[in-house]
VMD Tcl script that builds the backbone (N, CA, C; Angstrom):
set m [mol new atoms 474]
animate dup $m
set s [atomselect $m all]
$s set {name element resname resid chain x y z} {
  {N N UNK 1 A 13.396 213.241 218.530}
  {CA C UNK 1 A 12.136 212.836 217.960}
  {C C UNK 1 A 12.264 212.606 216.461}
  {N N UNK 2 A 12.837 213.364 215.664}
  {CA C UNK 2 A 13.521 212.888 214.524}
  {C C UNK 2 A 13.885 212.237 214.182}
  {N N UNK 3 A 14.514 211.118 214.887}
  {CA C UNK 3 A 15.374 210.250 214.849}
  {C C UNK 3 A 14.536 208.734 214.979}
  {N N UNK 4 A 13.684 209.316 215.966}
  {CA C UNK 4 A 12.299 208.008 215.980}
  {C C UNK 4 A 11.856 207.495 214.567}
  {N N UNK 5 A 11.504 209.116 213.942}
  {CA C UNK 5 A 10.864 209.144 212.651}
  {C C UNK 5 A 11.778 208.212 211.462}
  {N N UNK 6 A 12.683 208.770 211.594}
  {CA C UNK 6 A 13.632 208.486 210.804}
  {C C UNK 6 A 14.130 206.972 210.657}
  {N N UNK 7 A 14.005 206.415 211.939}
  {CA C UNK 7 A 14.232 204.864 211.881}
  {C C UNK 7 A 12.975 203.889 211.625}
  {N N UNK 8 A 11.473 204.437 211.295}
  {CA C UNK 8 A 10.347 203.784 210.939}
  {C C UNK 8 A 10.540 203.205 209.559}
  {N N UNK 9 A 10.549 203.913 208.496}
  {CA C UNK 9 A 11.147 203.042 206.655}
  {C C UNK 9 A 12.315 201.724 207.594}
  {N N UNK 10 A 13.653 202.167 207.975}
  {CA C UNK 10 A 13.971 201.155 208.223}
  {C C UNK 10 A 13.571 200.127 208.727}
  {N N UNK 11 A 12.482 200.052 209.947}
  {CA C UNK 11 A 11.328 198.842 210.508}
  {C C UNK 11 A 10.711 198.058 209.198}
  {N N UNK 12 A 10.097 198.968 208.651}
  {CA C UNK 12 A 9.448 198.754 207.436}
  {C C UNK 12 A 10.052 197.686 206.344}
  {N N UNK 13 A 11.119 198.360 205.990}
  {CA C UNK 13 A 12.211 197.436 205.172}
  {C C UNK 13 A 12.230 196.138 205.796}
  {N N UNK 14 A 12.817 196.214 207.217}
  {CA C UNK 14 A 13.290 194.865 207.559}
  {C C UNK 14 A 12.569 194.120 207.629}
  {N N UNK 15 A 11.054 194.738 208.209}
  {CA C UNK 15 A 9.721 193.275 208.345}
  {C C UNK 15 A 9.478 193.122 207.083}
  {N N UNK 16 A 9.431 193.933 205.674}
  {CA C UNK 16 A 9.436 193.193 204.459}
  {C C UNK 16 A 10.179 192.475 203.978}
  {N N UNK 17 A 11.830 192.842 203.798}
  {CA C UNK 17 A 12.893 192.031 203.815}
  {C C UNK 17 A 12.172 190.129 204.505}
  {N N UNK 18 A 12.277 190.308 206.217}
  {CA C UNK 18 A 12.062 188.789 206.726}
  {C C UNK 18 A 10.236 188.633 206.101}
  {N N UNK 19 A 9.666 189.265 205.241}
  {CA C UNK 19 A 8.267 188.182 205.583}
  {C C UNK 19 A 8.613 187.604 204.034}
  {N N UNK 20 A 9.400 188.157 203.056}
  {CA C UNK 20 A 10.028 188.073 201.917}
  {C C UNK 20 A 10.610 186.441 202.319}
  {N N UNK 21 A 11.982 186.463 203.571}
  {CA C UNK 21 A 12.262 185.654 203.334}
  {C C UNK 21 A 11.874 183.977 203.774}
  {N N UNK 22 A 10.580 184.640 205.021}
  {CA C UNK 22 A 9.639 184.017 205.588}
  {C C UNK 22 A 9.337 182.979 204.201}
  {N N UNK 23 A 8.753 183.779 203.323}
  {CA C UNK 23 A 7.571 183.322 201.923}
  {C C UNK 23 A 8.447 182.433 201.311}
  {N N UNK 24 A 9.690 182.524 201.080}
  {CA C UNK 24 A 10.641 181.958 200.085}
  {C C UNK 24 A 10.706 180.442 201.031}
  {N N UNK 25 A 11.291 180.786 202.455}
  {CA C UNK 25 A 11.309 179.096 202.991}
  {C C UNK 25 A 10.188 178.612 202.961}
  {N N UNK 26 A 9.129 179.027 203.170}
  {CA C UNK 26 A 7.522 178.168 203.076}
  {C C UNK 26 A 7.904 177.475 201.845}
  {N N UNK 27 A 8.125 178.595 200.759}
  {CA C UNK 27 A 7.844 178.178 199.364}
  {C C UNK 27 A 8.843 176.545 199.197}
  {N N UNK 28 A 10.038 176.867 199.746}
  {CA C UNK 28 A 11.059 175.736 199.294}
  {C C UNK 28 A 10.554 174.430 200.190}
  {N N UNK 29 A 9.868 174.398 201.230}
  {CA C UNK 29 A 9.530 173.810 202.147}
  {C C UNK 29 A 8.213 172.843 201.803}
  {N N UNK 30 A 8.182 173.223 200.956}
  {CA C UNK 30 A 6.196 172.719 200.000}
  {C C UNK 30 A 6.926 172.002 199.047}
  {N N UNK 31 A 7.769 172.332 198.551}
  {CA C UNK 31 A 8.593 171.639 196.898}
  {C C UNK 31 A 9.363 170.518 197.372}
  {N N UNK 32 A 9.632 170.458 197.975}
  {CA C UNK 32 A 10.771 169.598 199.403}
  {C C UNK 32 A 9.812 168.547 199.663}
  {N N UNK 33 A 8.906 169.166 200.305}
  {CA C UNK 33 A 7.665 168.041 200.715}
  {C C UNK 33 A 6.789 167.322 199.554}
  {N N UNK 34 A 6.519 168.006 199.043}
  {CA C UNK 34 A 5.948 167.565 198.130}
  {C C UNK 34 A 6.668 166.561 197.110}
  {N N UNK 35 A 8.045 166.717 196.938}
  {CA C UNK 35 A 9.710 166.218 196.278}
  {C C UNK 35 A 9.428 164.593 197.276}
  {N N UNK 36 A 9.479 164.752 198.468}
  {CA C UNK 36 A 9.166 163.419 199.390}
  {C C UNK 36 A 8.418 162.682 199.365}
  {N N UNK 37 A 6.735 163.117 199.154}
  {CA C UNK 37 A 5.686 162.573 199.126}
  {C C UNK 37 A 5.444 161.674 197.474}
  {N N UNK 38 A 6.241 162.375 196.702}
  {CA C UNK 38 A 6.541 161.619 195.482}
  {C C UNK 38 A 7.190 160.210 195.204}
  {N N UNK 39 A 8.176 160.407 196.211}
  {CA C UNK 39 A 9.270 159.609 196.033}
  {C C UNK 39 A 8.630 158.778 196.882}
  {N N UNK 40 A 7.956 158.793 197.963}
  {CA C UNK 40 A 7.177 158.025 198.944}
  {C C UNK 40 A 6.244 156.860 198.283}
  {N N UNK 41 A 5.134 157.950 197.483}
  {CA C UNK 41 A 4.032 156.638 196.119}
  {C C UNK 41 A 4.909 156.161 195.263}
  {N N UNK 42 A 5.950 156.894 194.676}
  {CA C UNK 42 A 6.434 156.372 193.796}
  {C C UNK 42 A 6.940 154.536 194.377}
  {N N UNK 43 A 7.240 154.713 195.445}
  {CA C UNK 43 A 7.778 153.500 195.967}
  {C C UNK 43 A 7.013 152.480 196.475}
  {N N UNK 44 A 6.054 153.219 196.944}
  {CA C UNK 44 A 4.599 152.285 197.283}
  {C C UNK 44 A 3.942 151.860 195.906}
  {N N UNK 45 A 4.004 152.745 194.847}
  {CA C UNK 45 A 2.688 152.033 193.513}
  {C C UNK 45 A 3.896 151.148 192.865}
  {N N UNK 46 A 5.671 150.931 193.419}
  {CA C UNK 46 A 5.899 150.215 192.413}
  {C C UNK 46 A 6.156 148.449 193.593}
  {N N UNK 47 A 5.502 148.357 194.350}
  {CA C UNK 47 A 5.467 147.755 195.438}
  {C C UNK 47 A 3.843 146.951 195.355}
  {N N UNK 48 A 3.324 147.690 194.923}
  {CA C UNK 48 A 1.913 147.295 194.672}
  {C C UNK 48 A 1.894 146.603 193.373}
  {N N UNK 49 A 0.794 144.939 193.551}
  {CA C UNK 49 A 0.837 144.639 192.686}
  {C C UNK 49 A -0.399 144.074 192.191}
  {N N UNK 50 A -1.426 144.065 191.413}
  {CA C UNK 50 A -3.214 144.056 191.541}
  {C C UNK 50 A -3.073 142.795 190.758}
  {N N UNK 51 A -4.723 142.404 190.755}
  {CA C UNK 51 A -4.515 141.820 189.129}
  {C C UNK 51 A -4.775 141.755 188.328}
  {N N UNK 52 A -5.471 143.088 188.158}
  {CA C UNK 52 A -4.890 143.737 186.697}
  {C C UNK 52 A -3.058 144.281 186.010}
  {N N UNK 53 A -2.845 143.537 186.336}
  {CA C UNK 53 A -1.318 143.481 185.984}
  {C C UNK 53 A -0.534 144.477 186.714}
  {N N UNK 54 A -0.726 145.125 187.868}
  {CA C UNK 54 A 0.343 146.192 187.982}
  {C C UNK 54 A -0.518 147.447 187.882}
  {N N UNK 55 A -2.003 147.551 186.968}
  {CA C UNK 55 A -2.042 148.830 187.408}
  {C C UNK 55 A -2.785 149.374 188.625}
  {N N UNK 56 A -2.590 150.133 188.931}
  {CA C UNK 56 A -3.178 150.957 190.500}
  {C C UNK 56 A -3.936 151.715 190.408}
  {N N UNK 57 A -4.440 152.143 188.654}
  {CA C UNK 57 A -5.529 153.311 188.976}
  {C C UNK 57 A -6.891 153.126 188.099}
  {N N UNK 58 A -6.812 151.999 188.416}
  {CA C UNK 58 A -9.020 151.424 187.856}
  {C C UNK 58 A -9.735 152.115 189.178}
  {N N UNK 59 A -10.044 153.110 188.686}
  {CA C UNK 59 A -11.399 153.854 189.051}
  {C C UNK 59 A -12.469 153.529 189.738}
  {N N UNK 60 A -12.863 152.102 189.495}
  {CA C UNK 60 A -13.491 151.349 190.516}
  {C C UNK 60 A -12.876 150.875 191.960}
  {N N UNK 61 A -12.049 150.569 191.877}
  {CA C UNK 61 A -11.158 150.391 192.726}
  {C C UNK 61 A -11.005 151.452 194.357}
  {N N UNK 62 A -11.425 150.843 195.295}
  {CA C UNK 62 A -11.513 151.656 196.515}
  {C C UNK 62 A -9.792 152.042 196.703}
  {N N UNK 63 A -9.387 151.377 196.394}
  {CA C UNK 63 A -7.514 151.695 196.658}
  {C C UNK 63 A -7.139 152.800 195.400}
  {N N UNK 64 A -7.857 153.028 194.266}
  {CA C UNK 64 A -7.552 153.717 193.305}
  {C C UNK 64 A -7.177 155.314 193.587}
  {N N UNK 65 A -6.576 156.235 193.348}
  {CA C UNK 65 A -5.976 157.361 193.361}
  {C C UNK 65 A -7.538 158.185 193.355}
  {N N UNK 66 A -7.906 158.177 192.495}
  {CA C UNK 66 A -9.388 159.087 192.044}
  {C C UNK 66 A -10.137 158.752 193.213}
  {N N UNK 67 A -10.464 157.530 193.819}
  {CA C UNK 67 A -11.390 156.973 194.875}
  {C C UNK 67 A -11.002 157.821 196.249}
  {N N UNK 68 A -9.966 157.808 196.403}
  {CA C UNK 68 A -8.978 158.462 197.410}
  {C C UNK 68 A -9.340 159.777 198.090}
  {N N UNK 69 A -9.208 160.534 196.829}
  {CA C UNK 69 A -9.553 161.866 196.614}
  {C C UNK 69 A -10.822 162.059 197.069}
  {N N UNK 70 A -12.299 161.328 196.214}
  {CA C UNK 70 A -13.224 161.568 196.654}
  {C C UNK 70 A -13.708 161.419 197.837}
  {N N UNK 71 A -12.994 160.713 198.631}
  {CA C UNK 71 A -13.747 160.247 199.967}
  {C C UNK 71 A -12.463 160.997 200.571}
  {N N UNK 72 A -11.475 161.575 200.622}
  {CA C UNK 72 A -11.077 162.554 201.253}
  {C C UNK 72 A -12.066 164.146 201.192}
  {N N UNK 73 A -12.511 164.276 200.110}
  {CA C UNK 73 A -13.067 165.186 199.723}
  {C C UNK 73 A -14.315 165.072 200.475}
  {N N UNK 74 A -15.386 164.133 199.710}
  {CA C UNK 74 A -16.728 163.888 200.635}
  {C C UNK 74 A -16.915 163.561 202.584}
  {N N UNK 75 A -15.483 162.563 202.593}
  {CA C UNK 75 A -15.848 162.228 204.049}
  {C C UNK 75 A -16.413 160.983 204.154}
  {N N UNK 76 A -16.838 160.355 202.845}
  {CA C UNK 76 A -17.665 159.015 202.795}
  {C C UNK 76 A -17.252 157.965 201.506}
  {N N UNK 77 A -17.838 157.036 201.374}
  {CA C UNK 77 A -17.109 156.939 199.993}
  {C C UNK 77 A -18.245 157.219 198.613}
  {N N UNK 78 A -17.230 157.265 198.203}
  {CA C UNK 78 A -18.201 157.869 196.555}
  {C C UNK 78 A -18.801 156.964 195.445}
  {N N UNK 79 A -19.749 157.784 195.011}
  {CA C UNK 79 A -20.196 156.783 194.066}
  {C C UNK 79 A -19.368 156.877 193.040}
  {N N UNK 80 A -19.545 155.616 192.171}
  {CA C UNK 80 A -18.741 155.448 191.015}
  {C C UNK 80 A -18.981 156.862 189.741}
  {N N UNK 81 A -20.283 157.488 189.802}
  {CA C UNK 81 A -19.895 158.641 189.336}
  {C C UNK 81 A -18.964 159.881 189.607}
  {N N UNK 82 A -19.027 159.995 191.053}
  {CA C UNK 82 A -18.068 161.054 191.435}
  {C C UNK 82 A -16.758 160.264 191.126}
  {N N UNK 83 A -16.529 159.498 191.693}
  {CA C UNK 83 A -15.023 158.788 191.510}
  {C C UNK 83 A -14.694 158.920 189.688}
  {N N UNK 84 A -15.504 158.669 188.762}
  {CA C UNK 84 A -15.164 158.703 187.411}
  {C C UNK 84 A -14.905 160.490 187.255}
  {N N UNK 85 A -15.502 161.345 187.900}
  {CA C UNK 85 A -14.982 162.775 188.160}
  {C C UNK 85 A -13.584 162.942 187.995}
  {N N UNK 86 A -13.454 162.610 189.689}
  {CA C UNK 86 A -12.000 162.481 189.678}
  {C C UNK 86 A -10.894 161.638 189.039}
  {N N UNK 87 A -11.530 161.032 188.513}
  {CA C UNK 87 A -10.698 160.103 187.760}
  {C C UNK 87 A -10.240 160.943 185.975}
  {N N UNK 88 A -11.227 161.550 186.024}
  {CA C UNK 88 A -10.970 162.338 184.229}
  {C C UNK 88 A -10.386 163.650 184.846}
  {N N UNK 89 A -10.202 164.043 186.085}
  {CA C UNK 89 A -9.292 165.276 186.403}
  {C C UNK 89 A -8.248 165.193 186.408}
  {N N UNK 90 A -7.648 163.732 186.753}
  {CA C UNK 90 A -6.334 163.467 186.818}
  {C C UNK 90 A -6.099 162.956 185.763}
  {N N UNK 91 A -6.941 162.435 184.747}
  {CA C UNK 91 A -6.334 161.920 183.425}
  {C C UNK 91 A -5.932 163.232 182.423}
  {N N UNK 92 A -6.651 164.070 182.788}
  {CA C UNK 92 A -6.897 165.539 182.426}
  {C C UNK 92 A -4.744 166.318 182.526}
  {N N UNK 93 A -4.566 166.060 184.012}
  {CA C UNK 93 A -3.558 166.866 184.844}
  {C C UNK 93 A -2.365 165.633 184.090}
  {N N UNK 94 A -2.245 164.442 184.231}
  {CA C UNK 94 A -1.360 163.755 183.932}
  {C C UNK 94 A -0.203 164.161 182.987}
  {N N UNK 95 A -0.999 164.153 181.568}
  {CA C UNK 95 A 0.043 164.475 180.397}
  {C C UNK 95 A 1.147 165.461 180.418}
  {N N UNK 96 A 0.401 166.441 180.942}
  {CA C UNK 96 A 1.472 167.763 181.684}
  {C C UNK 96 A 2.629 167.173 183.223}
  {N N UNK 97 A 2.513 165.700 183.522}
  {CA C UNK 97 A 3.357 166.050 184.792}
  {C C UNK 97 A 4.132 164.648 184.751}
  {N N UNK 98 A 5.669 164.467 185.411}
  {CA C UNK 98 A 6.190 163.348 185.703}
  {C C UNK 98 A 5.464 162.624 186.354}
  {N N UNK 99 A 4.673 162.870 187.171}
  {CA C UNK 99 A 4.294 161.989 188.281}
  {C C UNK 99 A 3.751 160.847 187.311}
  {N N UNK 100 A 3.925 159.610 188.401}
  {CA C UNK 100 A 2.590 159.038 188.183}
  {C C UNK 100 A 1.292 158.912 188.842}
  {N N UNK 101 A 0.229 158.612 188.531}
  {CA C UNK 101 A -0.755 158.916 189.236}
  {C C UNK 101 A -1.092 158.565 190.643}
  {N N UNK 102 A -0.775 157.755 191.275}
  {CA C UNK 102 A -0.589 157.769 192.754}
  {C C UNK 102 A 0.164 158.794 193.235}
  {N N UNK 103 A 1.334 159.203 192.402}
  {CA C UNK 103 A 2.015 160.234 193.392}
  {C C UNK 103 A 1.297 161.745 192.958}
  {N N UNK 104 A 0.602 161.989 191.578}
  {CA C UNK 104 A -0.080 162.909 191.515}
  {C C UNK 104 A -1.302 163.419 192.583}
  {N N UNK 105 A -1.308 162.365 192.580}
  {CA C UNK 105 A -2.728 161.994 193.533}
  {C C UNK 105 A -2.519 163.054 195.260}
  {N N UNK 106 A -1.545 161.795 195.910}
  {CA C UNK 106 A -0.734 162.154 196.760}
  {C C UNK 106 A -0.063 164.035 196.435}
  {N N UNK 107 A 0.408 164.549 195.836}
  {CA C UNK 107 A 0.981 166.007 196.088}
  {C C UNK 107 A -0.481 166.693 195.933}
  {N N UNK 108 A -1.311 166.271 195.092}
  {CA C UNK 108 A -2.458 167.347 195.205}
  {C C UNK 108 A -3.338 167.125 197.078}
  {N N UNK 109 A -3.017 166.363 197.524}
  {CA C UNK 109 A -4.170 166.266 198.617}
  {C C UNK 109 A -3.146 166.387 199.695}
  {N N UNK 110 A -1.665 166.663 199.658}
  {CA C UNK 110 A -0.939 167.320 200.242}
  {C C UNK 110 A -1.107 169.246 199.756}
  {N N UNK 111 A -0.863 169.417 199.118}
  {CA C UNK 111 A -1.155 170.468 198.825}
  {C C UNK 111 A -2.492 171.467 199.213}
  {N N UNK 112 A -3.543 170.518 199.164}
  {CA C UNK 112 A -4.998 171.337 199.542}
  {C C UNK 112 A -4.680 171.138 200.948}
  {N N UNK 113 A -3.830 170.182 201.383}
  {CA C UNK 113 A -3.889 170.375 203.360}
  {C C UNK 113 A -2.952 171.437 203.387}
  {N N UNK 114 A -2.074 171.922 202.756}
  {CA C UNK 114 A -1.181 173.050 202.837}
  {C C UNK 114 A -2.275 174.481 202.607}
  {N N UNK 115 A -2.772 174.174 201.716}
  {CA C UNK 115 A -3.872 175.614 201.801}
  {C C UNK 115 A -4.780 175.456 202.797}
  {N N UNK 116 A -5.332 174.424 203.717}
  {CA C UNK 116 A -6.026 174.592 204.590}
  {C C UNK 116 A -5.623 174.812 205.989}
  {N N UNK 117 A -3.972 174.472 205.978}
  {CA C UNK 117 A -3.500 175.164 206.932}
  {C C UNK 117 A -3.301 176.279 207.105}
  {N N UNK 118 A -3.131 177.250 205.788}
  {CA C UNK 118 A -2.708 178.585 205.970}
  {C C UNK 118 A -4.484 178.908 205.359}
  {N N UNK 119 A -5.440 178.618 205.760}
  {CA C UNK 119 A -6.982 178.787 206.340}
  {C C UNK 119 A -7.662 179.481 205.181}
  {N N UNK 120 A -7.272 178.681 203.911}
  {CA C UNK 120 A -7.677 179.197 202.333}
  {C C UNK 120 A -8.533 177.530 202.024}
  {N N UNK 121 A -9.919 177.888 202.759}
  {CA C UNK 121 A -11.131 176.557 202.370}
  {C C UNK 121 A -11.739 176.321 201.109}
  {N N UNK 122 A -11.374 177.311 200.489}
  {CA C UNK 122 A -12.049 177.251 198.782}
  {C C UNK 122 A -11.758 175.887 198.292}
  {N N UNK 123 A -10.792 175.378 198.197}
  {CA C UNK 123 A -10.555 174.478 197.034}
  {C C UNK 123 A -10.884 172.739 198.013}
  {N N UNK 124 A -11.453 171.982 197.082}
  {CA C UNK 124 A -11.284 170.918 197.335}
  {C C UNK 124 A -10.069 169.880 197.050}
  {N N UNK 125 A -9.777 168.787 196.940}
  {CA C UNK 125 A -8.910 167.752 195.777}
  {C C UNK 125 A -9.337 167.893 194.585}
  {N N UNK 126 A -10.680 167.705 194.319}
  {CA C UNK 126 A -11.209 167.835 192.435}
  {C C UNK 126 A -10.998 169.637 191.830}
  {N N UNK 127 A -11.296 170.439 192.623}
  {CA C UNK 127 A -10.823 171.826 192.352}
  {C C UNK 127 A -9.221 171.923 192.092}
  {N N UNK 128 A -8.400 171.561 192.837}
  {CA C UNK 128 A -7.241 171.804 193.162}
  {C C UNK 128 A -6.573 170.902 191.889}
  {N N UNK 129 A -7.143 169.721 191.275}
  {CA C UNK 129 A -6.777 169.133 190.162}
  {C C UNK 129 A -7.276 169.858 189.123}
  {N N UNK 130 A -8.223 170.432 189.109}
  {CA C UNK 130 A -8.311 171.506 187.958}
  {C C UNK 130 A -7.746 171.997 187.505}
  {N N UNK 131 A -7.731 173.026 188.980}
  {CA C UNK 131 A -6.770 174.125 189.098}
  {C C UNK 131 A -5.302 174.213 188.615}
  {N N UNK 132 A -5.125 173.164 189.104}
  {CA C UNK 132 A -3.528 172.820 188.741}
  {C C UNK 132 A -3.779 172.619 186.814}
  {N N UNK 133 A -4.486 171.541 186.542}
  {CA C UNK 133 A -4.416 171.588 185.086}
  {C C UNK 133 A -4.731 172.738 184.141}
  {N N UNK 134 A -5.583 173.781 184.794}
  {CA C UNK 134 A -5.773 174.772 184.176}
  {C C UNK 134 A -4.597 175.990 183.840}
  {N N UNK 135 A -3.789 175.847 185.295}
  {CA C UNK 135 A -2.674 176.761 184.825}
  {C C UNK 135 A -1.530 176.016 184.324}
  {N N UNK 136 A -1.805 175.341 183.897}
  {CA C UNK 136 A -0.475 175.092 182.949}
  {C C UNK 136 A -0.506 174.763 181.497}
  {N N UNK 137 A 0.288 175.891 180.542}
  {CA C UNK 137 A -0.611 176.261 178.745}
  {C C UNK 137 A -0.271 175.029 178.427}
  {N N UNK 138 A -1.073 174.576 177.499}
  {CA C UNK 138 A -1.321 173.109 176.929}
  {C C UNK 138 A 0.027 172.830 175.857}
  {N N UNK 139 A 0.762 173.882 175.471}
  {CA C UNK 139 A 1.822 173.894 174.812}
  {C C UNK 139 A 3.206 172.850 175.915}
  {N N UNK 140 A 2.702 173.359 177.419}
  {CA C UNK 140 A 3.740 172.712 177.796}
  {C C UNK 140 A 5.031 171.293 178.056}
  {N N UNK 141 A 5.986 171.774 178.461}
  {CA C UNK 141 A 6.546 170.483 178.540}
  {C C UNK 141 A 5.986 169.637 179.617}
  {N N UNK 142 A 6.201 168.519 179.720}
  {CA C UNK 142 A 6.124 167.541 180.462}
  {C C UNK 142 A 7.358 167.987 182.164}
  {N N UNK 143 A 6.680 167.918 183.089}
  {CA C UNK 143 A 7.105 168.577 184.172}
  {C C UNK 143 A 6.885 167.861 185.804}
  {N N UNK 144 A 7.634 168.816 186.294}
  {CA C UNK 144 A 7.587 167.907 187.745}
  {C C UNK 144 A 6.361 168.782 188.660}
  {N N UNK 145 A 5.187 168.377 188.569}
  {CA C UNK 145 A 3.806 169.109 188.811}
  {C C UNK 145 A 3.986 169.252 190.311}
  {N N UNK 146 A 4.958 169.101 191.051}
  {CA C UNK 146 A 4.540 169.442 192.020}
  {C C UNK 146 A 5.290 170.406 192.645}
  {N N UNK 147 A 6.345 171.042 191.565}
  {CA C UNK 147 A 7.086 172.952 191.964}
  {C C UNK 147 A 5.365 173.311 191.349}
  {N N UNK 148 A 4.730 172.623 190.445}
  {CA C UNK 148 A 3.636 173.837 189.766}
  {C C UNK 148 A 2.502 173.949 191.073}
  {N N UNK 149 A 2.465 173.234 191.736}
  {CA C UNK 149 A 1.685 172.773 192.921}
  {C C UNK 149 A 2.187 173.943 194.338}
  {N N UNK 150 A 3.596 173.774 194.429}
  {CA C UNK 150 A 4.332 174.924 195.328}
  {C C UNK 150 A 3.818 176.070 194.808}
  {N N UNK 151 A 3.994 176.641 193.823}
  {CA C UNK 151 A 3.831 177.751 193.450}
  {C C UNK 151 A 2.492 178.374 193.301}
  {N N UNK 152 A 1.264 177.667 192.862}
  {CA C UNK 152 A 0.007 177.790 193.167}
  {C C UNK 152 A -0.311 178.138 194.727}
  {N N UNK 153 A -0.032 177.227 195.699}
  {CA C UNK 153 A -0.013 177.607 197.331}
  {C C UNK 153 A 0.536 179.210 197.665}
  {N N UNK 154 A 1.730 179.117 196.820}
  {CA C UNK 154 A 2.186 180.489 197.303}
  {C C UNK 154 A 1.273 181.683 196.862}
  {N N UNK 155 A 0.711 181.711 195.957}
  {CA C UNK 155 A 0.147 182.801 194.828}
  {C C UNK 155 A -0.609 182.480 196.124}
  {N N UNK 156 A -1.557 182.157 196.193}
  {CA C UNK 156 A -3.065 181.668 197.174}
  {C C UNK 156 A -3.105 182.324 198.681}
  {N N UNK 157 A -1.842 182.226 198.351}
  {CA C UNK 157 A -1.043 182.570 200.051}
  {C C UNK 157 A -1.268 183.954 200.462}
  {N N UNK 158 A -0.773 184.447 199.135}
  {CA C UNK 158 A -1.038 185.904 198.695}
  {C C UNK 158 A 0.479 186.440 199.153}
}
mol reanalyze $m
mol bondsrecalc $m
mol representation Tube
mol addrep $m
């Protein structure tokens, strides 16, 4: 009976050990994806060509990144006020990240489907662009926003 006792810490250890290493592949598995979904717009917005010369993110624009968001968000499409919302969240998040804004666009509304799979409904796309711009100090470098995006999911994850 001692011996029962005695082998429980070890149970203990090991299911912390694997949910440890459980957390770490999720984690690399979001950065990966998210690493794809980049490289994905990146190839589509340089494929796209408007005529406004090339750019892809006039706000009016039903194809626009900000427009995207909102009617992922609402379910309908948005008025040009909400869309100008989202549109100053991501002008907001930009300066801090490589992306460009289609692919910013794209990892954040990958990302909120990653928190709604693991059944964390709080955040919307316009939250989750906040969010993201809020944690990162304004001192920072210029970065690949979407490890900062992995790593937010995980914290959330708990």
């Amino acid at each position: 009976m001692t011996e029962a006792h005695g082998d429980a810490p070890d149970k203990t250890e090991k299911a912390k050990s694997s949910s440890k290493r459980q957390t770490i592949v999720v984690v690399v598995l979001i950065v990966v994806l998210l690493f794809l979904i980049t490289v994905i717009a990146v190839a589509m917005s340089n494929n796209t060509t408007t005529s406004n010369g090339g750019n892809t993110s006039s706000s009016s624009s039903t194809n626009s990144p900000a427009y995207q968001l909102a009617d992922e968000d609402l379910g309908y499409a948005p008025d040009s006020a909400t869309v100008a919302q989202y549109q100053s969240a991501l002008d907001a998040l930009k300066p801090y990240c490589k992306e460009n804004e289609a692919s910013l666009a794209a990892e954040i509304h990958e990302t909120w489907k990653l928190l709604e799979q693991s059944n964390i409904k709080d955040e919307t796309n316009l939250t989750l662009l906040q969010h993201i711009q809020q944690s990162i100090p304004s001192n920072a470098p210029v970065e690949d926003c979407s490890q900062v995006m992995g790593a937010y999911v995980t914290l959330r994850q708990g």
